[in-house]
LOMI-160180 format. One record per residue (C-alpha): residue in one letter; x, y, z. Coordinates in nm, 2 decimals. Example, Ala and Ser with C-alpha at 12.3 -4.5 7.8 and 13.67 -1.06 7.14 Angstrom:
// LOMI-160180
 residu      x      y      z
      a   1.23  -0.45   0.78
      s   1.37  -0.11   0.71
END
This chain:
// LOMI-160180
 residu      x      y      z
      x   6.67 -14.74   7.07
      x   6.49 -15.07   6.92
      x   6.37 -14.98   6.59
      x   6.02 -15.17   6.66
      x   5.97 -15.11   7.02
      x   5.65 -14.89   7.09
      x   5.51 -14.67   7.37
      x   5.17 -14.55   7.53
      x   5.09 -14.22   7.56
      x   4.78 -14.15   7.81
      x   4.63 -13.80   7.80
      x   4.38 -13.68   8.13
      x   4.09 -13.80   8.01
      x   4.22 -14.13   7.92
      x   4.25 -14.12   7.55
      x   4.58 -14.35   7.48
      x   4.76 -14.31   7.16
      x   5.02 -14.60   7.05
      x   5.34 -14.48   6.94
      x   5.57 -14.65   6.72
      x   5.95 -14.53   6.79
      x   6.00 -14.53   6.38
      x   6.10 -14.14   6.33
      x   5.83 -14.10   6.09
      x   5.51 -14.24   6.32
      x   5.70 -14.08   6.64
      x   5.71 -13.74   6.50
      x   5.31 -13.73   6.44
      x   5.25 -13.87   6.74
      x   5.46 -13.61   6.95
      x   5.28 -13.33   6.78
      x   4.93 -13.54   6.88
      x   5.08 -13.60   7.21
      x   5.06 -13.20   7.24
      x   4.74 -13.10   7.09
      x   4.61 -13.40   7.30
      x   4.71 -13.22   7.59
      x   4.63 -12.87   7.48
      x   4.31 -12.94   7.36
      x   4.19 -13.11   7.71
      x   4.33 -12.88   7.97
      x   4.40 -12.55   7.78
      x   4.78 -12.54   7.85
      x   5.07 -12.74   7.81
      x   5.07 -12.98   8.12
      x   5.32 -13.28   8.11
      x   5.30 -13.42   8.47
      x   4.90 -13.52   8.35
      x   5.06 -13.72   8.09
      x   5.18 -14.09   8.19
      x   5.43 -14.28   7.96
      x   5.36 -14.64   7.93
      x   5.70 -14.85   7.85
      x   5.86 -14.52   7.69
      x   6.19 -14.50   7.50
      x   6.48 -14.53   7.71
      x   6.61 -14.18   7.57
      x   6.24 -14.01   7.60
      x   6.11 -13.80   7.82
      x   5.85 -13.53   7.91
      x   5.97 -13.26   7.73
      x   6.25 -13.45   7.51
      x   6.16 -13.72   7.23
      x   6.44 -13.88   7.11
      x   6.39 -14.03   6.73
      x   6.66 -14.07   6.50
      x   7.00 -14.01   6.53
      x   6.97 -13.78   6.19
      x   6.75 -13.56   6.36
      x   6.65 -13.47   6.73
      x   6.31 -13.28   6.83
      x   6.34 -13.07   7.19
      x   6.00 -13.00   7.29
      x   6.08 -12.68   7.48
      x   5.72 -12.55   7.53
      x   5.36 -12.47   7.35
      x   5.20 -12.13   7.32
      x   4.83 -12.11   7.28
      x   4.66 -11.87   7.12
      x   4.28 -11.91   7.11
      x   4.01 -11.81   6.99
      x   3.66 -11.86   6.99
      x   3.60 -12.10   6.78
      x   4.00 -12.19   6.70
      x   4.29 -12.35   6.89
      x   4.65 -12.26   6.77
      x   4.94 -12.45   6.85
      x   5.25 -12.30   6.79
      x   5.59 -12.54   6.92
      x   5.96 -12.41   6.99
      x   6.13 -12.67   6.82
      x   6.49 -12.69   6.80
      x   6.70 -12.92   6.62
      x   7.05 -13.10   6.72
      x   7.08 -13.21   6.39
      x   6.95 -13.12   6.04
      x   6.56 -13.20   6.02
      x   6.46 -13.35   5.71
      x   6.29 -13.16   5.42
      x   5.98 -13.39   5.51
      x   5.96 -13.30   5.86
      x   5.97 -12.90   5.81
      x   5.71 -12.90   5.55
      x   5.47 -13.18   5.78
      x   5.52 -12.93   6.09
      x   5.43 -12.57   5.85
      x   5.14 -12.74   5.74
      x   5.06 -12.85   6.14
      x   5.14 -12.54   6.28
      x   4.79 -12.41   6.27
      x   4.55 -12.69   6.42
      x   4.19 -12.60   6.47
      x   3.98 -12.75   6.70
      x   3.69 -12.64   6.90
      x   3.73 -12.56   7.27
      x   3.40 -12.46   7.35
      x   3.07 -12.27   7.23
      x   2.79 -12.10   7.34
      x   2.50 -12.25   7.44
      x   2.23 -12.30   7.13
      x   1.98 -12.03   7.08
      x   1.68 -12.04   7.33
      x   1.36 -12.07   7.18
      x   1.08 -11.88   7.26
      x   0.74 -12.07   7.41
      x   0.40 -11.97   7.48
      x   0.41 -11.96   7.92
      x   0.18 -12.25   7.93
      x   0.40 -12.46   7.68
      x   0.67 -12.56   7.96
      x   0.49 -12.42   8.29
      x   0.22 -12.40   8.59
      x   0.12 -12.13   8.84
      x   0.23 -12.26   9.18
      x   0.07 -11.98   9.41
      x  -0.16 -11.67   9.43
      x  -0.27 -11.76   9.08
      x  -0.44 -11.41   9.01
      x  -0.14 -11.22   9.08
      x   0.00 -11.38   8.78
      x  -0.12 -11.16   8.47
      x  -0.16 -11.31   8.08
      x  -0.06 -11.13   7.76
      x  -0.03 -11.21   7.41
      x  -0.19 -11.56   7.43
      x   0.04 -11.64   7.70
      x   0.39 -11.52   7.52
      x   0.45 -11.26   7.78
      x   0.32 -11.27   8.22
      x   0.37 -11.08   8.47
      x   0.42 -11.20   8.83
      x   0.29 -10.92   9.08
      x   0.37 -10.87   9.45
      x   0.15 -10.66   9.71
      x   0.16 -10.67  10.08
      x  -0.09 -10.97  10.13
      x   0.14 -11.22   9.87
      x   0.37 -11.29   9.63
      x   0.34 -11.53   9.31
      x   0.53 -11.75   9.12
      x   0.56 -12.06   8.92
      x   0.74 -12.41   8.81
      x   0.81 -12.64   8.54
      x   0.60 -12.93   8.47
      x   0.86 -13.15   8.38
      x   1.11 -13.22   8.59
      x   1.49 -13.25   8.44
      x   1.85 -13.43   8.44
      x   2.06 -13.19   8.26
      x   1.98 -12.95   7.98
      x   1.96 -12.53   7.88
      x   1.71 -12.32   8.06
      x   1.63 -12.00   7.98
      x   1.41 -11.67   8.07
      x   1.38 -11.35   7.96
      x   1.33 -11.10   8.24
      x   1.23 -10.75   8.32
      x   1.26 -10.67   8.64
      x   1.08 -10.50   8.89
      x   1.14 -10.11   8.77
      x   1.20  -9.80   9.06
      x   1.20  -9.88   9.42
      x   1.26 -10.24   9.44
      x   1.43 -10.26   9.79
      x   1.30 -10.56  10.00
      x   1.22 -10.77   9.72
      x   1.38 -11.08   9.57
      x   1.28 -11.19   9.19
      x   1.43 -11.55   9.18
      x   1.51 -11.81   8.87
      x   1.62 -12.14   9.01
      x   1.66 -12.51   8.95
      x   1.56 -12.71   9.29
      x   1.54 -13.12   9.34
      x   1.23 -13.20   9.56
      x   1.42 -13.37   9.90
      x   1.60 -13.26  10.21
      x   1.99 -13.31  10.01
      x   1.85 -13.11   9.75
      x   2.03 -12.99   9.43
      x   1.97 -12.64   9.33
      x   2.11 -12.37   9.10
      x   2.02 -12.02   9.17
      x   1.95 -11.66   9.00
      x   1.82 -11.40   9.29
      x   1.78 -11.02   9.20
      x   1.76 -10.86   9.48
      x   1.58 -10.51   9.50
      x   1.73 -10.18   9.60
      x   1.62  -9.84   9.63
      x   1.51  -9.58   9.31
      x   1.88  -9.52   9.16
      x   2.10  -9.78   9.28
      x   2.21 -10.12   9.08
      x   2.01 -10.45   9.11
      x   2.26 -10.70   9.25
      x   2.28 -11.06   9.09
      x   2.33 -11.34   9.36
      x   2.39 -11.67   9.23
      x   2.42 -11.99   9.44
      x   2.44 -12.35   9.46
      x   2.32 -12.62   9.64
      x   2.46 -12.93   9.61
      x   2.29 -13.24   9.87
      x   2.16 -12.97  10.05
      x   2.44 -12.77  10.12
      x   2.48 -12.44   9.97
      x   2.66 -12.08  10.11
      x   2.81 -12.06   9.76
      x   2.72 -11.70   9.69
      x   2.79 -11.47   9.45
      x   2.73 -11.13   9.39
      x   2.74 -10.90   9.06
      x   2.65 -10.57   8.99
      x   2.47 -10.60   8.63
      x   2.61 -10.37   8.35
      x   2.32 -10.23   8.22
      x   1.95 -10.14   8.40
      x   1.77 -10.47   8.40
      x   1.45 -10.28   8.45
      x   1.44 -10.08   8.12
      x   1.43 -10.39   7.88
      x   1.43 -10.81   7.85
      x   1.75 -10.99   7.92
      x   1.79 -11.32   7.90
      x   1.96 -11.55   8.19
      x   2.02 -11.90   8.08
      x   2.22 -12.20   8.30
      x   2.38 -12.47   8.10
      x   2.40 -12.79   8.33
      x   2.57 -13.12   8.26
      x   2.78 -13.34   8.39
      x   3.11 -13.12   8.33
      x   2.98 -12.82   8.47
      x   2.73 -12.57   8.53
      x   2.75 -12.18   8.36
      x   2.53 -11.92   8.42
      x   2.46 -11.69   8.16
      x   2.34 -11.30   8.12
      x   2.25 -11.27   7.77
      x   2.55 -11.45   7.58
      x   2.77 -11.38   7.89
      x   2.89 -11.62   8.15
      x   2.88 -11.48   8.49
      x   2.98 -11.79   8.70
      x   3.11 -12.15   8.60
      x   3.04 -12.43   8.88
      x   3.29 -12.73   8.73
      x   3.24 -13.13   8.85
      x   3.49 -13.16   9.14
      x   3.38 -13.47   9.22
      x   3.73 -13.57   9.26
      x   3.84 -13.31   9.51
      x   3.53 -13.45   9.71
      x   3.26 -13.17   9.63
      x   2.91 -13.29   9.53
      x   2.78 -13.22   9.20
      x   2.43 -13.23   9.07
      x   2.38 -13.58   8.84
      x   2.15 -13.80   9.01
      x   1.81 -13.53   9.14
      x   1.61 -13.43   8.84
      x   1.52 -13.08   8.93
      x   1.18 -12.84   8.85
      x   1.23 -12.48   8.72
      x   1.09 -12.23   8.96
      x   1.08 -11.83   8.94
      x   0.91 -11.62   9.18
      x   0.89 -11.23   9.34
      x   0.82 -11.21   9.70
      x   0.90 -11.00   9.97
      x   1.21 -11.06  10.12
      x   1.29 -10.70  10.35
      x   1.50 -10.89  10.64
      x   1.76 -10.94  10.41
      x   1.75 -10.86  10.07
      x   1.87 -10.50  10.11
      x   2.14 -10.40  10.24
      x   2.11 -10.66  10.49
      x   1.77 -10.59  10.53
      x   1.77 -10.26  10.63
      x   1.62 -10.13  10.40
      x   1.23 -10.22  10.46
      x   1.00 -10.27  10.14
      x   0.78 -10.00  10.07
      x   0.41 -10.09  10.02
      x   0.33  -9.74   9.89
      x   0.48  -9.87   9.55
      x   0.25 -10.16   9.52
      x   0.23 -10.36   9.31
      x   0.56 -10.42   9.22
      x   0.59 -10.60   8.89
      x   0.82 -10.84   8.72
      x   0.78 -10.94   8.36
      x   0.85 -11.26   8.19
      x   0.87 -11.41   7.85
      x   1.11 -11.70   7.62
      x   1.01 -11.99   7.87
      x   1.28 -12.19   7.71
      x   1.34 -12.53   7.82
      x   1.60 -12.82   7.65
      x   1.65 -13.07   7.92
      x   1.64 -13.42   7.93
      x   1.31 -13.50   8.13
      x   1.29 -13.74   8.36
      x   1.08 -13.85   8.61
      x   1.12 -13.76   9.00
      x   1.29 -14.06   9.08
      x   1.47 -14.10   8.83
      x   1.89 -14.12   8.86
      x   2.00 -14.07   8.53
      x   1.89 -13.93   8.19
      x   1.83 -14.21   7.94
      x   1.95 -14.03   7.66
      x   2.28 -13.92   7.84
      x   2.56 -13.85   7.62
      x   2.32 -13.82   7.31
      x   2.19 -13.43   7.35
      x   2.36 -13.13   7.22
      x   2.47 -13.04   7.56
      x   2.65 -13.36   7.61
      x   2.92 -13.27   7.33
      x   3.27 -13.21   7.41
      x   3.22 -12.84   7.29
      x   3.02 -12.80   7.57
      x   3.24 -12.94   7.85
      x   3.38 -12.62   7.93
      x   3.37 -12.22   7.86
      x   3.53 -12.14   7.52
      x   3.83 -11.85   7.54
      x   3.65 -11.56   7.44
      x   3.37 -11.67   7.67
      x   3.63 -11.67   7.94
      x   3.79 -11.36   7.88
      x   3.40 -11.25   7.96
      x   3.37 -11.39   8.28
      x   3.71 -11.24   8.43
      x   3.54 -10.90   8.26
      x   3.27 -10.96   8.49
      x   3.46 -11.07   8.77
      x   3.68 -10.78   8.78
      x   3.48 -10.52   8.65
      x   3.15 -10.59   8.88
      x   3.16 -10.84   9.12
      x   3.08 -10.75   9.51
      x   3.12 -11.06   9.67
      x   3.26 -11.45   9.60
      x   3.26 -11.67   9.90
      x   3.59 -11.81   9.78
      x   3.74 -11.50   9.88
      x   3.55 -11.45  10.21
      x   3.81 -11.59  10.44
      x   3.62 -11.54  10.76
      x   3.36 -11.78  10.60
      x   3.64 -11.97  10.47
      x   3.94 -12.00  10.62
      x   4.07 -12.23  10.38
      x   3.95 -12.20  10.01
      x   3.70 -12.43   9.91
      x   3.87 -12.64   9.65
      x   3.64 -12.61   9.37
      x   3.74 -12.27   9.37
      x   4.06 -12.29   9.22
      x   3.88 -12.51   8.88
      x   3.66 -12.27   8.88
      x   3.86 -11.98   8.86
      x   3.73 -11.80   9.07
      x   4.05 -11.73   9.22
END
């Protein structure tokens, strides 16, 4: 090995680190080499590392440094938690390992960095604060100077409403109580939506059901105007008896839906695989209740019944934190600068993981990424996602 020759080490995202071959530099730079890795993808993945002019005695998972002392990188556990990353390697030694290099690799053994976090508190708005009435004004009902509405639906129309900005990236939230006893045939929706024929939208639906059985959660998105990315979830708790809030977390890494403090569905940026991704449509907030009996339930046989008019949804929080922009606009001029932007935020943290496969195995009815007569062949975004 030539005592001043050096290598590049590249990680996924392109981060390069230069590594002298000295023992002393090498050795730090191996353990970076790891928690580089770890850190961006979660597990140990060598085959996403590229070596630029490596040692002639390197490799993947062997680092050749001194004759005095030889480090086998055999593998990396991680355990995580929410807020911590540990990384514990096997090391083993063909020769004795300095003094220097045990007490360096105790103190390193325990490396905290954070993987993700939840989304920031919503704050609570007045209604008119954020949003407009976009139809059947009067079935849209005040309280509290506007901290609280209520959207009503009777046979003749529904209601709903919309943003008045329009937005590239941010956190949106409601609190919602939905419509209470027998809800079959209606829909209360929550949704993002861009404003052309390839639209970009991101969707909560409720759909109704009769006095006694669950509300089911369909989520969906719509990416240059295609869509048929459903999800269905039975909800853990009655969604009529108090407020809940549903949040979706949307930049340019991902999109998470959230029930309270839960994620229920990740959409990641596959660009690469050749799957659109929302980046370029700003997009309105809309929520609305309307009748929707030829499909909603159970297919749509179950009709709505009128005898239980009105039926009521309730509404409060009206949180917005996007990045506004006008309609036209194709990118946010403060990308890269918001909260949301932050490489905490780039993906689900582990314990917020761990909650989504909870609600994946524990209540959800239906994931197109399993529906193989839709699909015969998985979409590929399902596999990032994890859905799968």
């Amino acid at each position: 090995m030539v005592g001043n020759s050096s290598w590049e080490m590249v990680t996924a995202d392109g981060t390069r680190f230069q590594c002298s071959t000295h023992a002393a530099v090498a050795e730090l730079c191996a353990l970076l080499w790891a928690l580089s890795v770890c850190y961006e993808e979660s597990i140990f993945v060598p085959e996403v590392i590229k070596l630029h002019n490596p040692p002639k005695r390197s490799g993947f998972s062997r680092l050749i440094f001194k004759p005095t002392y030889r480090l086998t990188l055999a593998s990396v556990f991680l355990i995580r938690s929410s807020s911590y990353l540990f990384i514990l390697p096997i090391l083993s030694f063909g020769y004795m390992a300095s003094p220097q290099w045990i007490l360096l690799l105790s103190l390193l053994f325990m490396v905290s960095g954070t993987m993700g976090a939840p989304p920031r508190r919503p704050v609570a708005v007045p209604f008119g604060r954020n949003y407009m009435p976009t139809w059947a004004f009067d079935h849209i009902k005040y309280f509290n100077e506007g901290s609280e509405i209520q959207l009503h639906l009777d046979k003749y129309t529904g209601t709903g409403f919309q943003s008045k900005g329009s937005y590239l990236f941010g956190h949106f939230s409601m609190q919602m109580k939905l419509v209470p006893g027998d809800s079959a045939g209606t829909v209360t929706a929550f949704y993002l939506s861009s404003q052309n024929s390839e639209h970009d939208e991101i969707d909560f639906e409720f759909l109704g059901n009769r006095t006694g059985q669950p509300y089911i959660l369909q989520t969906n998105v719509f990416t240059g105007g295609k869509g048929d990315r459903e999800q269905r979830i039975y909800l853990w708790f009655d969604p009529t008896k108090g407020y809940h809030d549903y949040s979706v977390l949307w930049n340019l890494d991902q999109i998470a839906f959230f029930v309270d403090s839960t994620p229920i569905r990740v959409f990641k940026n596959c660009k690469d695989l050749g799957v659109r991704f929302p980046f370029n449509q700003p997009m309105k907030i809309y929520s609305s209740l309307w009748n929707a009996d030829d499909w909603a339930t159970r297919g749509g046989l179950e009709k709505t019944d009128w005898s239980k008019a009105p039926f009521i949804a309730s509404y409060m929080g009206f949180h917005i934190d996007g990045c506004e922009a006008s309609v036209e606009a194709k990118f946010c001029a403060t990308q890269g600068k918001r909260w949301w932007d932050q490489r905490e935020f780039r993906d689900l943290d582990s314990y917020q993981w761990r909650r989504l496969r909870w609600v994946r195995d524990k209540f959800t009815i239906y994931n197109y990424c399993t529906d193989r007569v839709r699909y015969p062949t998985m979409p590929p975004e399902c596999r990032r996602d994890r859905d799968v």
